[in-house]
N, C-alpha and C positions, 0 to 999 in steps of 0.2 A: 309173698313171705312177710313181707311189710304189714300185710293185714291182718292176718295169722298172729305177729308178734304181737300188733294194741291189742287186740281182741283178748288174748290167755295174758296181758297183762289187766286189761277190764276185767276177769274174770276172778284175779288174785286181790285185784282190790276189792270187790263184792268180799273174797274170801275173808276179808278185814272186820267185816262185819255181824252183828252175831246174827241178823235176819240172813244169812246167806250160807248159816254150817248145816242147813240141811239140806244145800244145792251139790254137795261135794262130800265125794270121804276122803281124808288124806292119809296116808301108809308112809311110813319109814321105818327102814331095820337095816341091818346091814343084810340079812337073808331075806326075802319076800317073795311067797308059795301065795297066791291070791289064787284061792279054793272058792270064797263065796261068791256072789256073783252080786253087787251094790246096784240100787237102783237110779244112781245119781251118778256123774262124774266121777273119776275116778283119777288122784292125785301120787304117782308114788315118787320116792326117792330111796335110794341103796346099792349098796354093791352089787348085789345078785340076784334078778327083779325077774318071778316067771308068772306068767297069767295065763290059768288055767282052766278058768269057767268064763263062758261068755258073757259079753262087756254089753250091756245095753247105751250104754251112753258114750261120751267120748275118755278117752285114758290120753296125761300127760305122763310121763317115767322118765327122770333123766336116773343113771345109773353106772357102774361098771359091765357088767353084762346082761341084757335085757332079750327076753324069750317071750315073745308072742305066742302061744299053745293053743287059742280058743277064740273066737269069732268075737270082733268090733262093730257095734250097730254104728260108734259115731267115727270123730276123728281120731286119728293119732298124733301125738308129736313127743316125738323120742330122742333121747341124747345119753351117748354112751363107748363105752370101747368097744364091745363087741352086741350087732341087734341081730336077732334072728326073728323073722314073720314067718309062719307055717301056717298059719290059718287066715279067714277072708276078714277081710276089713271094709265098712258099705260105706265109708266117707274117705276126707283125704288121708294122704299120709306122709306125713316128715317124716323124716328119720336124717340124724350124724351121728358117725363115732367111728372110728379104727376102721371097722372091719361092718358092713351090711349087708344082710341076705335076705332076699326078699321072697319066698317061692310061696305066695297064697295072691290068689285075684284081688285085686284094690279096685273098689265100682267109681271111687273119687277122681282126683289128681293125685299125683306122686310124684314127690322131691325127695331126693336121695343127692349126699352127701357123704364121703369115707375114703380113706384110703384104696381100700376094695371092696367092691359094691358088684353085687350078684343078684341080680333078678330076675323073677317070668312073673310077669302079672298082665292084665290087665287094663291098664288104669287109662282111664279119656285121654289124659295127656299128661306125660312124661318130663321130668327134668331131673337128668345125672350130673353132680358133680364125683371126680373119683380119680384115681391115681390108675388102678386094674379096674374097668368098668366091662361086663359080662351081662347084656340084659337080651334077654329070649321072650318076644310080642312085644303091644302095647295095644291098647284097644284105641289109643287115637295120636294125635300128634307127637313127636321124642326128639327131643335138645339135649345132647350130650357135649361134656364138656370133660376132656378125659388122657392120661398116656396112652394107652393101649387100650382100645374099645373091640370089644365082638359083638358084634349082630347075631342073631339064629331067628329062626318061627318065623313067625305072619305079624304083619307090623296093619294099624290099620289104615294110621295115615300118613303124615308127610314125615322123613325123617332128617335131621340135620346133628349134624359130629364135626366137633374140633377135636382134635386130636393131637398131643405133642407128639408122638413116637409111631404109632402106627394104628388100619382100621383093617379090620379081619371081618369077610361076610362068610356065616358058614353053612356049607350044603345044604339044597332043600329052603332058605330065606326067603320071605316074600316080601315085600313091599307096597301097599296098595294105594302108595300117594309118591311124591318128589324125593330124592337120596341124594341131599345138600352135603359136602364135604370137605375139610381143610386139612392136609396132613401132611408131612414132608415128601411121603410118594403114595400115589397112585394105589388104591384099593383093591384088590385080588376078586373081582366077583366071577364067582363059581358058575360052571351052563348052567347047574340046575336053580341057582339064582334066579327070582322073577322081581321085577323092577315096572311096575306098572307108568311110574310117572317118567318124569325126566332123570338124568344121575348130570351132576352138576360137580365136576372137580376142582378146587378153588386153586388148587396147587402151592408146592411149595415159593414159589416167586410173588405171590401175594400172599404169605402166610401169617402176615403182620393184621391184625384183627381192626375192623371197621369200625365206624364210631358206636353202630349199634351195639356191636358185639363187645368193643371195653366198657361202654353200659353195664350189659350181662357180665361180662367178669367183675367188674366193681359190684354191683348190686349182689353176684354170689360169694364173693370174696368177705364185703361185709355181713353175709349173714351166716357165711363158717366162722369167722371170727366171731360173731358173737355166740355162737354154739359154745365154740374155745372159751371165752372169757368166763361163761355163768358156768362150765364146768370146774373154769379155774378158782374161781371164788366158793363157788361151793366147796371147792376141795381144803382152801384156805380157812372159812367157815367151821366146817368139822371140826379141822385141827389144832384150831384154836378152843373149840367150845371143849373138845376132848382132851386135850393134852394138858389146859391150863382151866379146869373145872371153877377151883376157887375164885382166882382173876376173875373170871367171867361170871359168874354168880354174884361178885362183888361190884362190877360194872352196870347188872342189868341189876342189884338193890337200888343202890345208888340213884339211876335214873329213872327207873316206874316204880319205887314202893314208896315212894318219898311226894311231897305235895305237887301240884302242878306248877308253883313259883320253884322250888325246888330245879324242875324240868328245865325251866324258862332260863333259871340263875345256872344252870350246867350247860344249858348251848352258849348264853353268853361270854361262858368262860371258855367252851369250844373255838366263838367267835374270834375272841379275841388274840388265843391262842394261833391260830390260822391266820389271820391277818395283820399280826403284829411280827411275830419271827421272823418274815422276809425283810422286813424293817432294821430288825435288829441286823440279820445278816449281813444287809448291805452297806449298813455302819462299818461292819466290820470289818469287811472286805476292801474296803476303801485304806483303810491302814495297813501300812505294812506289816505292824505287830500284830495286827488280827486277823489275819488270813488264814493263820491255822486253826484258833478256836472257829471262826464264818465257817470252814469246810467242815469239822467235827459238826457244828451245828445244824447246816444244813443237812447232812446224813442223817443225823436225828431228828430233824423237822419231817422230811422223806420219810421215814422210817414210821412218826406216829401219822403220817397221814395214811398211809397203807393200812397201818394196824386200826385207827378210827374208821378207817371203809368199813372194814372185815368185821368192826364190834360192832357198827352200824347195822348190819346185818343181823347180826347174835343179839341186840336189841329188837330187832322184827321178827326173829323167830322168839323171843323173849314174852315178847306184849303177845303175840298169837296165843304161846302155849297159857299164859294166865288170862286172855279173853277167852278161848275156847275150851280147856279143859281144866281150868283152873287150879293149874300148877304153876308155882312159883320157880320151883328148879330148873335149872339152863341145862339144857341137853345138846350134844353133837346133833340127834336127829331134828329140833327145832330151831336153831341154830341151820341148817342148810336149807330146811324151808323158810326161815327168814330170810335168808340170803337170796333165794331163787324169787322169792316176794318182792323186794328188794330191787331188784336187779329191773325184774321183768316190768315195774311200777315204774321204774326211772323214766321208761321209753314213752309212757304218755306224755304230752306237754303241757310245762308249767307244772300242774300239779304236781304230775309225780318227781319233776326236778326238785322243787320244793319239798316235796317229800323225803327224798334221797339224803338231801341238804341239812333237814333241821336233825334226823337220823343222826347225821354224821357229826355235827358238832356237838349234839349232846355225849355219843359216845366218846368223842375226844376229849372231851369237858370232863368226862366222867374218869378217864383214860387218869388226865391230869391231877384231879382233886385226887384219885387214891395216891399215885405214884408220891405227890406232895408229903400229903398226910405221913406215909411210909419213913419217908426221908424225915421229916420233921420228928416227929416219934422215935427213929433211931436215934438220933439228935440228942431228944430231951434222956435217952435211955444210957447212952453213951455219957455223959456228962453227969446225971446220975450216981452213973458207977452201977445201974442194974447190969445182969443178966441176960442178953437180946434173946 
């Protein structure tokens, strides 16, 4: 998963580049019906994401609900509430979201992640995480990690299941390797059950997990969580670019239409803003008399630093949409592929820390110098005697 992640983050940074907009197509709408069939990678983001003609290359889609329709020459990696695969896919396959169902052969690996997770494929080798896990075959090895798991079909090779609640094998199951097992009680396997290898029951008195296996929970655990996060931020992304248009069009003038000292002069006021306030705070905190404004402050310190991530983002979908299609306008849809650019960029090291980084304090910087100006200008308007 770990390789998976640099790798479609190396990919999004090429996408940065204008030598690289003919390695990829990118799609956003909140409806998305992919009818044509792109001869390059294929990037989507949306509510309601269905692909309908076959995919020569690899398809990334995070989404609300996502519909596989039509055959994947490469990989998949998918994220979403609800994913439906009905057609074959010849490399690997991620998938998280709510609800996953996988019913086409995967010639690759397959990781599956969701509350409830429905499969019959395929795939060399297997890895479920899931709440209701329901997987029918596997063409090679299967590591499930699950409440309630069912086995059915011909498995090809060795299988192993942790299980919190219970393991169901159903009539007719085969097994053509080892049936590794942890559950609170003892497995129900049916006569017409075939079990080529060993059946190894770990039972409920050792059911506290080995050092390798809280490995495997930690290693899976962080990479649901990060599934969670870049869903979460992209949702925060939209909403922000969508709900407050003007803000956001004012954020991203301010720091790309303006010089590059301009740039430079807005991180360091980002900078300064971010590592001065804690300062201030703890001045404040130390007096009695100011412990009230310290806490109002620090909520507002919290507050623009969340919001600077999130504009951080709306700046990289910002710069994208006027490198590659040379629009100036801040949209919801570039704005979430900024976000997910963003996001997926951070996990290289160093650079894209540093990346992440100068991102964020220039939109804070940017953040700041409007909010100011606003307040100032009320100010001189008020005093005046204008009309606000």
């Amino acid at each position: 998963m770990k390789r998976f992640r640099i790798a479609g983050a190396l990919l999004l940074v090429l996408l940065l580049t204008p030598g690289a907009v003919s390695a990829a197509t990118l799609a956003s709408a909140r409806t998305l019906v992919i009818t044509e069939a792109p001869l390059e990678n294929l990037y989507l983001t949306g509510t309601d994401i269905t692909l309908t003609v076959p995919l020569p290359a690899d398809l990334l889609a995070f989404g609300g609900t996502l519909s596989v329709a039509a055959p994947i020459a490469g990989d998949a990696l998918l994220g979403g509430g609800t994913i439906s695969i009905t057609h074959p896919i010849e490399g690997d396959l991620r998938a998280a979201g709510g609800q996953v169902t996988v019913s086409a052969p995967v010639s690759g690996d397959l990781m599956l992640a969701g509350g409830s997770v429905v499969a019959s494929t395929t795939a060399r080798d297997t890895r479920i995480i899931g709440g209701t896990v329901r997987l029918t075959g596997s063409g090679g090895p299967v590591v499930i990690y699950g409440a309630d798991v069912t086995l059915s079909g011909e498995f090809a090779g060795d299988v192993e299941v942790i299980a919190s609640d219970r393991i169901t094998l159903e009539e007719g199951t085969i097994i053509n390797g080892t049936f590794e097992y942890d559950a609170p009680q003892q497995a129900a396997i049916p006569a017409s059950a075939e079990i080529i290898g060993a059946v190894t029951y770990i039972g409920a008195s050792s059911y506290l997990p080995t050092i390798e296996q809280a490995k495997t929970f930690a290693l899976a655990g962080a990479s649901v969580l990060f599934v969670v996060k870049i869903i979460a931020v992209l949702i925060l992304a939209g909403l922000f670019a969508g709900l407050f248009p003007v803000f956001s069009q004012r954020v991203a003038d301010k720091a790309l239409a303006r010089t590059p000292g301009r740039f430079a002069l807005l991180g360091l006021l980002g900078f300064g803003m971010v590592f001065a306030t804690p300062m201030l705070i703890l001045l404040l905190a130390v007096s009695f008399v100011g412990i009230g404004v310290a806490f109002i402050l620090a909520t507002a310190y919290v507050l623009l630093l969340a919001v600077g991530y999130v504009y951080a983002g709306i700046l990289a979908g910002a710069a994208l949409s006027r490198g590659l299609m040379k629009r100036t306008q801040v949209t919801w849809k570039f704005a979430l592929l900024g976000m997910l650019a963003l996001y997926l960029i951070s996990v290289v090291p160093v650079v894209g820390g540093l990346v992440s980084f100068v991102l964020f304090l220039v939109a804070t910087g940017s953040i700041i110098s409007i909010l100011f100006h606003f307040a100032f200008t009320r100010t001189l308007l008020e005093e005046t005697g204008e009309d606000l």
